[in-house]
N, CA, C and O of each residue as an XYZ file, in Angstrom:
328
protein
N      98.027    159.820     97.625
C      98.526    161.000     98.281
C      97.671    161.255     99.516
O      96.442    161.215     99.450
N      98.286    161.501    100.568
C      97.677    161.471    101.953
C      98.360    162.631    102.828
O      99.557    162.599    103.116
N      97.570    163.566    103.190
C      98.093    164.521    104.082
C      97.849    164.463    105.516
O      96.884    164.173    106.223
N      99.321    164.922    105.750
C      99.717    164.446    107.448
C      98.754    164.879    108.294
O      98.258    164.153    109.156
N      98.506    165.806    108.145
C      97.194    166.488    109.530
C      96.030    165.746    109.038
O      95.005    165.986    109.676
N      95.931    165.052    108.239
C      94.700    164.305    107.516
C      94.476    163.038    108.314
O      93.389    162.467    108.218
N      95.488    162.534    109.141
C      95.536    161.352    109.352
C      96.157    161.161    110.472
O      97.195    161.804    110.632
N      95.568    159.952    111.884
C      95.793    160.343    112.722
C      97.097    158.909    112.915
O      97.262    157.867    112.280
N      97.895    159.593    114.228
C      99.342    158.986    114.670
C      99.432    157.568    114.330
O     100.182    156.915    113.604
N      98.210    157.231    115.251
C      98.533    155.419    115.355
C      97.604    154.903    113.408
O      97.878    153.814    112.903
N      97.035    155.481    112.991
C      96.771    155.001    111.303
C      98.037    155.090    111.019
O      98.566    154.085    110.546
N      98.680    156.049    111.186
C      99.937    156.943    110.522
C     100.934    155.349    110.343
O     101.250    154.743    109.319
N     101.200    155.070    111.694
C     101.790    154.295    112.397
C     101.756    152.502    111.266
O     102.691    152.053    110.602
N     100.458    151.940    111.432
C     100.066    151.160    110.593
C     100.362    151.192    109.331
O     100.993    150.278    108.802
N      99.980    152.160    108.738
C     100.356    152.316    107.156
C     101.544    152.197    107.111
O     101.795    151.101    106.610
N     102.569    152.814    107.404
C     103.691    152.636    107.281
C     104.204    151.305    107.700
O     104.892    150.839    106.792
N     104.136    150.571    108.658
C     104.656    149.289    108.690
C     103.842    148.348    107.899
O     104.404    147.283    107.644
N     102.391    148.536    107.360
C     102.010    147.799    106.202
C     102.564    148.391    104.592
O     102.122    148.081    103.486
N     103.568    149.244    104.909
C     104.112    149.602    103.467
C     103.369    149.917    102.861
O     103.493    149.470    101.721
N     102.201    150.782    103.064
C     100.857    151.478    102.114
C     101.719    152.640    102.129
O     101.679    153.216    101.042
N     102.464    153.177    102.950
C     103.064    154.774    103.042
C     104.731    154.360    102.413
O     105.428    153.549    103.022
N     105.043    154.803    101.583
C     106.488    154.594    101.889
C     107.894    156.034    101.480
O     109.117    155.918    101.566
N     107.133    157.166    101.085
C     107.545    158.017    100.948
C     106.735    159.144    101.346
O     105.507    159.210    101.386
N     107.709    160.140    101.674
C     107.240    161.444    102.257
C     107.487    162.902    101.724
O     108.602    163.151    101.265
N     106.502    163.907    101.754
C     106.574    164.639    100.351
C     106.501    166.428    101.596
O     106.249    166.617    102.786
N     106.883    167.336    100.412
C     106.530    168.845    100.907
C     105.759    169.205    100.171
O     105.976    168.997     98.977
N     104.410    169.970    100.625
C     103.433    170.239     99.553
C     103.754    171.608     99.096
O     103.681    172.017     97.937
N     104.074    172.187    100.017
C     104.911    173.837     99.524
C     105.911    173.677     98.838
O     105.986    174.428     97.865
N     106.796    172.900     98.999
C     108.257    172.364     97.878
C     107.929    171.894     96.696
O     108.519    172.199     95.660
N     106.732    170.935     96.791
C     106.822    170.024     95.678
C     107.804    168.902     95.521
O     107.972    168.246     94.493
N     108.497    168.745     96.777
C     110.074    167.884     96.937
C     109.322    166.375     97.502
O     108.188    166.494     97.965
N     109.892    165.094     97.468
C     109.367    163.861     98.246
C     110.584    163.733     98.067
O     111.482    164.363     97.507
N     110.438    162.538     98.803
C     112.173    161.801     99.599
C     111.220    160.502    100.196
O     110.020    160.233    100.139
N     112.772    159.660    100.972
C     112.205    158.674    102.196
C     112.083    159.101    103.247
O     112.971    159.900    103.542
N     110.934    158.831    104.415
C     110.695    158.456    105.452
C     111.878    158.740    106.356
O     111.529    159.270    107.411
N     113.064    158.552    106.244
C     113.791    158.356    106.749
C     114.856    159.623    106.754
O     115.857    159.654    107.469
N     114.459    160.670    105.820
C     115.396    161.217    105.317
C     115.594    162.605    106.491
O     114.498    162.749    107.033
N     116.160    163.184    106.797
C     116.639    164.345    107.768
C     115.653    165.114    107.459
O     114.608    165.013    108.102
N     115.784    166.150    106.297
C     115.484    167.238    105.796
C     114.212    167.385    105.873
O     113.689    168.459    106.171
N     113.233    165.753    105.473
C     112.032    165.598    105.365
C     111.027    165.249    106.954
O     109.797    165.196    106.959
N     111.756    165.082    107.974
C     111.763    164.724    109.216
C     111.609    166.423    109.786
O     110.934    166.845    110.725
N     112.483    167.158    108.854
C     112.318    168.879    109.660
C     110.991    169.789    109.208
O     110.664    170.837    109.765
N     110.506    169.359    108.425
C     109.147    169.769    107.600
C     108.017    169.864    108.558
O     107.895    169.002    109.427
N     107.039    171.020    108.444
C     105.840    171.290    109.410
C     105.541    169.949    108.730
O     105.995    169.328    107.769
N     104.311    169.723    109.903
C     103.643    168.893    109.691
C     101.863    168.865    108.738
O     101.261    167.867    108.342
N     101.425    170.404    108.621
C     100.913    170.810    107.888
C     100.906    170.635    106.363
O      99.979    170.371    105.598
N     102.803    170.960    106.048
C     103.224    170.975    104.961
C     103.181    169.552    104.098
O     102.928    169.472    102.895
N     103.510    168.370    105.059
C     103.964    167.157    104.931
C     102.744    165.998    104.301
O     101.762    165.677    104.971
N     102.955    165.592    103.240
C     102.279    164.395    102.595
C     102.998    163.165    102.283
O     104.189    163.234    101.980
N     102.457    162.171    102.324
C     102.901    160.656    101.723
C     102.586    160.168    100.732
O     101.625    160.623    100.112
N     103.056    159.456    100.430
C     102.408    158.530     99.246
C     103.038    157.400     98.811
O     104.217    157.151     99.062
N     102.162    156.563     98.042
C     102.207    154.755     98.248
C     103.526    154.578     97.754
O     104.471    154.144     98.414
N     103.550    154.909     96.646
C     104.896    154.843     95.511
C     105.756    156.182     95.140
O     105.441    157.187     95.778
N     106.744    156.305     94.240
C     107.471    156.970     93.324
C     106.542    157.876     92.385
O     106.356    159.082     92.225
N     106.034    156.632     91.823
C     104.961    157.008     90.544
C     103.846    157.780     91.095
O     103.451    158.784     90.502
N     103.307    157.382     92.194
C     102.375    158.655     92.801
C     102.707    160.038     92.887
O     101.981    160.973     92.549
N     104.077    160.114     93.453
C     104.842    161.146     93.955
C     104.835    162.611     92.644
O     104.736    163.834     92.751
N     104.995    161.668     91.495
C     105.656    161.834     90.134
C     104.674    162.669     89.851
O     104.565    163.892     89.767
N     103.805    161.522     89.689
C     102.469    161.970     88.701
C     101.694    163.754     89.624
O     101.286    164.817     89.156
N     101.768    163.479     90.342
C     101.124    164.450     91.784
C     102.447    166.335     91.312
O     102.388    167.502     91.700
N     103.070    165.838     90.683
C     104.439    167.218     90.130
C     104.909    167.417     91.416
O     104.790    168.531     91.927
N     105.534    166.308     92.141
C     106.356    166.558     93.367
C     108.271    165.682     92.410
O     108.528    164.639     91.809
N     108.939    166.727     92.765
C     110.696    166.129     92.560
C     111.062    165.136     93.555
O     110.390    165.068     94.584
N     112.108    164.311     93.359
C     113.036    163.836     94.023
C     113.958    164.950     95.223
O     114.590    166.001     95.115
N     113.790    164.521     95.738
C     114.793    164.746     97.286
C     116.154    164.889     97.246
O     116.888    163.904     97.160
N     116.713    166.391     97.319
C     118.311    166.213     96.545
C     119.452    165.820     97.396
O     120.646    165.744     97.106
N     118.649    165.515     98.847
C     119.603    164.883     99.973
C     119.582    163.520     99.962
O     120.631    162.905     99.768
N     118.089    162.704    100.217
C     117.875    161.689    100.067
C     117.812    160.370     98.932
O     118.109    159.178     99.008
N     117.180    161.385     97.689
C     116.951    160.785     96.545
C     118.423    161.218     95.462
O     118.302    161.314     94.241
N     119.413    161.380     96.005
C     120.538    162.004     94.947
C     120.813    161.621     93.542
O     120.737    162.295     92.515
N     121.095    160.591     93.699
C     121.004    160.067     92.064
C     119.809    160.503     91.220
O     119.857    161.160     90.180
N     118.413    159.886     92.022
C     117.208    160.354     91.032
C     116.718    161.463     90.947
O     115.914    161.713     90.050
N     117.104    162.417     91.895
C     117.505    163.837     91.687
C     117.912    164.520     90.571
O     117.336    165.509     90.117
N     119.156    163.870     90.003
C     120.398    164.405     89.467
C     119.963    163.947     88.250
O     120.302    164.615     87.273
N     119.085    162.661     88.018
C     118.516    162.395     86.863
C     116.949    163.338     86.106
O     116.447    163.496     84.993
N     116.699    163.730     87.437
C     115.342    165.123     87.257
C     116.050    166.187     86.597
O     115.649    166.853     85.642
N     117.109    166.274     87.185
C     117.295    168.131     86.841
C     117.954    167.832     85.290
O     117.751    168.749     84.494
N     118.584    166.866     84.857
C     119.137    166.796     83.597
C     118.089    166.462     82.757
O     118.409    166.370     81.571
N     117.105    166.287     82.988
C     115.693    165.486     82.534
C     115.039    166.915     82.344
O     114.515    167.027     81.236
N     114.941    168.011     83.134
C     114.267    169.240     83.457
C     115.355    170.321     82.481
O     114.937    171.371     81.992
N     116.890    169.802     82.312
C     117.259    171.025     81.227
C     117.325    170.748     79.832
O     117.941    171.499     79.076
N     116.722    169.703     79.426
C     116.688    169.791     78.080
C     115.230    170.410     77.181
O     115.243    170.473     75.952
């Protein structure tokens, strides 16, 4: 887990094309998604963390992304009402 103001553009930059970064998280939400995703692209940058894997994301009590991550979303919240 790595926070955005933690880390500067061109590292930023690297990690991600060495695939050390591959998802992107809200620390006020508790929400992660991809890199790629809209919603997560509109996020302060304060707010905004990464991390290597899924399982990081997980373990850290951040959800799936209900724009980006839909399916594994949809598998949280049915997972979350029983």
């Amino acid at each position: 887990m790595l926070k955005h103001s933690e880390i500067a553009a061109k590292m930023l930059i690297v990690k991600i094309k060495n695939k050390e970064i591959c998802l992107g998280g809200n620390i006020r939400l508790k929400i992660y998604g991809t890199l790629q995703c809209t919603s997560g692209k509109r996020m302060k940058i304060q707010n905004r963390m990464f991390f290597t894997s899924e399982d990081d994301a997980l373990i850290n009590g951040f959800r799936p992304c209900g724009h980006c991550l839909n399916q594994k979303y949809k598998k949280w919240i049915c997972s979350t009402q029983k």
